[in-house]
C-alpha positions as CSV (number, residue, x, y, z in Angstrom):
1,X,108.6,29.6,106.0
2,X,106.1,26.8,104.9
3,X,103.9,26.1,102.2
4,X,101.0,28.2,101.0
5,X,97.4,26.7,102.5
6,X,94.0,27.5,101.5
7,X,93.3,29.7,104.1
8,X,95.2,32.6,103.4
9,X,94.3,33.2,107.4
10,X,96.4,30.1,108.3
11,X,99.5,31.4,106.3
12,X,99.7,34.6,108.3
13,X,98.9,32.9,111.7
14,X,102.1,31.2,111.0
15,X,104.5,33.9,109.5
16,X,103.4,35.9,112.2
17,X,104.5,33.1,114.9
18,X,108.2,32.8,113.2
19,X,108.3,37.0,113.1
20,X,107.5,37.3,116.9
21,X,109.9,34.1,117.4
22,X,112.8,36.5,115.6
23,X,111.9,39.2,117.6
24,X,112.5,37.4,120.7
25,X,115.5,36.2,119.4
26,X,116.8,39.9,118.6
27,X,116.1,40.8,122.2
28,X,117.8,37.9,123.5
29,X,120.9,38.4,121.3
30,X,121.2,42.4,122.3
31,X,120.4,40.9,126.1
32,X,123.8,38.7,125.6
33,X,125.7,41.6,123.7
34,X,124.7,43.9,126.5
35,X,125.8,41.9,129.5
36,X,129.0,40.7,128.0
37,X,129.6,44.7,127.3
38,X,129.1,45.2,131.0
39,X,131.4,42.7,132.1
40,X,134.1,43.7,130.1
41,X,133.7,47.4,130.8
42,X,132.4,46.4,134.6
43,X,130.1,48.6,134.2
44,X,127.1,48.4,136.5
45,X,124.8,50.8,135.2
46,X,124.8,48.6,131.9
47,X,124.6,45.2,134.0
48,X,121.2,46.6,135.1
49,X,120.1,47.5,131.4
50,X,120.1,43.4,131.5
51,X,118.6,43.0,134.4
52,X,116.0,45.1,133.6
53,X,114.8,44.2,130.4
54,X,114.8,40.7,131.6
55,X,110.8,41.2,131.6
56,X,110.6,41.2,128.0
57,X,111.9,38.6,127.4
58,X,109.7,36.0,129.6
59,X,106.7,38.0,127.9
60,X,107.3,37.3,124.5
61,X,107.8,33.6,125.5
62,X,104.0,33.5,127.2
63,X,102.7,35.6,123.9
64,X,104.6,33.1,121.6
65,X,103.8,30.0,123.7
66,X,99.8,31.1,123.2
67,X,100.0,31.8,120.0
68,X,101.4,28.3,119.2
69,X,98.0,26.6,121.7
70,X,96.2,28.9,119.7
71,X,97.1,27.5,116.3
72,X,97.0,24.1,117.0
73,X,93.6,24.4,118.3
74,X,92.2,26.7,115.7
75,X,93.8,24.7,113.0
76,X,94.7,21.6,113.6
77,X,98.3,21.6,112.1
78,X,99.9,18.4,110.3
79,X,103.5,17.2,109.2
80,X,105.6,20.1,108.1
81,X,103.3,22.8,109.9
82,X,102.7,20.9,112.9
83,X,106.5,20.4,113.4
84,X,107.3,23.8,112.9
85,X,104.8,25.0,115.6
86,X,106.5,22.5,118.3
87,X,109.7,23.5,117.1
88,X,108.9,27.0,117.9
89,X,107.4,26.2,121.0
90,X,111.0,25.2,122.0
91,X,112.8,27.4,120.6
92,X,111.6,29.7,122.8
93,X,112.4,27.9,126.0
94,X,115.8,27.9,124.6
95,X,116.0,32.0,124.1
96,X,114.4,32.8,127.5
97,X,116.9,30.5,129.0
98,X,119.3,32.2,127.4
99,X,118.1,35.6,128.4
100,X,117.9,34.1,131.7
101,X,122.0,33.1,131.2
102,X,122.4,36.2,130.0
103,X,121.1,37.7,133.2
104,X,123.3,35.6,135.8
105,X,126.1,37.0,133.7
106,X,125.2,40.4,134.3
107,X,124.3,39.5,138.1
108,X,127.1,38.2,138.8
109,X,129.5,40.9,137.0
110,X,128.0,43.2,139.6
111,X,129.0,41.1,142.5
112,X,132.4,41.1,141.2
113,X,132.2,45.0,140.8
114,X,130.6,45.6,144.7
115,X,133.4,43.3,145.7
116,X,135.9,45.6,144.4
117,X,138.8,43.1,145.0
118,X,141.6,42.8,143.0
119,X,142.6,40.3,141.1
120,X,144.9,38.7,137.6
121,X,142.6,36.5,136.6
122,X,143.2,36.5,132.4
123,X,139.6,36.1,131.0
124,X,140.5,36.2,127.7
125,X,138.3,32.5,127.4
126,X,135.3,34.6,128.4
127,X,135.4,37.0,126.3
128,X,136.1,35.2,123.2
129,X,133.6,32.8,124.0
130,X,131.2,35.3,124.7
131,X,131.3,36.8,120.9
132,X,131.3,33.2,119.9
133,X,128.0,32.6,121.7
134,X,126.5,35.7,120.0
135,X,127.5,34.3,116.8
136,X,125.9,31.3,117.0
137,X,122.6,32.6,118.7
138,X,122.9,34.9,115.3
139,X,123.3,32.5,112.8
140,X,121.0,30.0,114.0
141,X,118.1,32.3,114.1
142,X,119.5,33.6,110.7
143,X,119.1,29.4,110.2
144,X,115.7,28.9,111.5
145,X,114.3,32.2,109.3
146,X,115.4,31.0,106.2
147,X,115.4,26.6,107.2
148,X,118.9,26.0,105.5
149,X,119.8,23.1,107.6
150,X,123.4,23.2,106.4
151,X,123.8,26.3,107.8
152,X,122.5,25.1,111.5
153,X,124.4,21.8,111.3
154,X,127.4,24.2,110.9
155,X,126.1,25.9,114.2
156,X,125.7,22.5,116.1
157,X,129.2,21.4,115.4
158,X,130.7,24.8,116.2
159,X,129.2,24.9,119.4
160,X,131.9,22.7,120.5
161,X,134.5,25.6,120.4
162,X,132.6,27.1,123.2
163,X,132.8,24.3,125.0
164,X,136.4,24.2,124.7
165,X,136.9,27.5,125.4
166,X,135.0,27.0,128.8
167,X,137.0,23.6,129.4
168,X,140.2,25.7,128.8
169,X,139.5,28.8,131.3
170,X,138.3,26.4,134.2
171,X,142.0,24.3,133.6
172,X,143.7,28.3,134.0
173,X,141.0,29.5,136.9
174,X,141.6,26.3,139.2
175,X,145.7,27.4,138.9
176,X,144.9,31.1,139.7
177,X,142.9,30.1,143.1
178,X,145.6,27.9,144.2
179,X,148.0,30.0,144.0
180,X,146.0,32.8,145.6
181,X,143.0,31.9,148.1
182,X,141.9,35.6,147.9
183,X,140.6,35.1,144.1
184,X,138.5,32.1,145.3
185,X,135.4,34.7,145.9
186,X,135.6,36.3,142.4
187,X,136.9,33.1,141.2
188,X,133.9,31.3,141.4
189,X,132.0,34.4,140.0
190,X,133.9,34.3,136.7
191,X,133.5,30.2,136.7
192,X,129.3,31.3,137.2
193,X,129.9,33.5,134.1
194,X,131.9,31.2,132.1
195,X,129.7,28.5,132.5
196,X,126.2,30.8,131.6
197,X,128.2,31.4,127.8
198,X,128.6,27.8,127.6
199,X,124.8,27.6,128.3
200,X,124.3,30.2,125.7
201,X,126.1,28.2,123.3
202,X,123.9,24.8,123.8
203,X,120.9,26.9,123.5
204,X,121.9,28.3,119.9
205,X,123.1,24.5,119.3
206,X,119.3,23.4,120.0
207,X,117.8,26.0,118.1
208,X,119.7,25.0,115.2
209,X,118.9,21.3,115.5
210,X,115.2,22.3,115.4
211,X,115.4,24.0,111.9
212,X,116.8,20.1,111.1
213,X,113.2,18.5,112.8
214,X,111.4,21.2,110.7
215,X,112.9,20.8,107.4
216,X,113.6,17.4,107.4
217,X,111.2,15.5,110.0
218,X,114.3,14.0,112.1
219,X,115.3,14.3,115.3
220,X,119.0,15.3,115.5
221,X,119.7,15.6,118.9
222,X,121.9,13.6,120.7
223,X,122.8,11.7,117.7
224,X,127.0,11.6,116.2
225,X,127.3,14.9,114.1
226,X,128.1,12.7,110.2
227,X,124.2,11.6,111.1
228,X,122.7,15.0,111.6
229,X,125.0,16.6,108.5
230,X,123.6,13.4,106.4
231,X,119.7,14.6,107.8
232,X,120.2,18.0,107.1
233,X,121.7,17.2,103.7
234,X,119.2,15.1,102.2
């Protein structure tokens, strides 16, 4: 992922980072896949696979997070190298936050299971914005492994379906609790779900616009998406 250095050391300290970062990442996206197999089977046994392996993931971001102090203490990292060190560094904030979302969705789909109340709430949104956030979480880690900035500004600017998705099921759950105040309960559990994808979704969005800051040496967030396709296309 970078240029080769005279210390041959230095060159594995850092392939090894990005491997352990991808590893991470694979856990998170199988933490995602899990809990959004749970809620659509409401299945609780595999809700607390999720739950479960939640540990993993928080450990890989303290292993990650001291291998990155580590290298820039040992070695002093500049320009590109240094960059991609501190983009790693968040990029793991991002994916144990989104193991974290992962593991409110799977929380709260066993709530909705112990209530066992009945309900015709469509959640159709959900679940299509569930494989949507998987996608994303997928391609910009594909992104980030090989730095092909087109491929993550195509992963910021989808992120925006999700978000639509999420805008769209809120609109259709606030009409299904009016009309019945029993679905208020599970209700606000779905809206908890709904909301954790979106979360998913912002997290892929950030990892992608870090493969932009490594490649490229621009900040991309928060700026009009022409800019960041012009950055990562330069």
């Amino acid at each position: 992922m970078s240029d080769k250095h005279l210390s041959s050391q230095f060159d594995a300290d850092l392939n090894s980072l990005c491997s352990t970062l991808l590893e991470m990442g694979g856990l998170v996206e199988s933490q995602i896949s899990t809990a959004m197999r749970g809620f659509e089977q409401m299945d609780i046994d595999t809700c607390n696979l999720v739950i479960e392996r939640e540990k993993k993931v928080n450990d890989y971001e303290i292993q990650i997070d001291s291998s990155c102090t580590e290298i820039i203490a040992r070695r002093q990292p500049t320009a590109r190298d240094l960059r991609l060190v501190m983009a790693v560094s968040k990029a793991i904030t991002n994916l144990e936050r989104a193991g974290d979302e992962a593991e409110r969705v799977a929380k709260r789909t066993k709530r909705i299971i112990d209530a066992s109340t009945t309900h015709n709430i469509n959640v159709a949104e959900i679940k299509l914005s569930g494989q949507m956030a998987i996608s994303l979480l997928r391609r910009s880690l594909d992104a980030f492994a090989r730095l092909d900035t087109m491929a993550a500004a195509d992963v910021v600017q989808e992120d925006k379906q999700i978000d639509e998705e999420f805008r769209a099921f809120v609109r259709k759950l606030i009409t299904y609790m009016m009309e019945d105040p029993k679905a208020i309960t599970t209700g606000l559990d779905m809206l908890s779900i709904a909301k954790a994808i979106e979360r998913i979704g912002d997290h892929a969005k950030n990892i992608a616009e870090f493969v932009i800051y490594i490649a490229k040496g621009a900040d991309v967030r928060h700026v009009p998406h022409d800019d960041l396709v012009r950055e990562a296309s330069k």
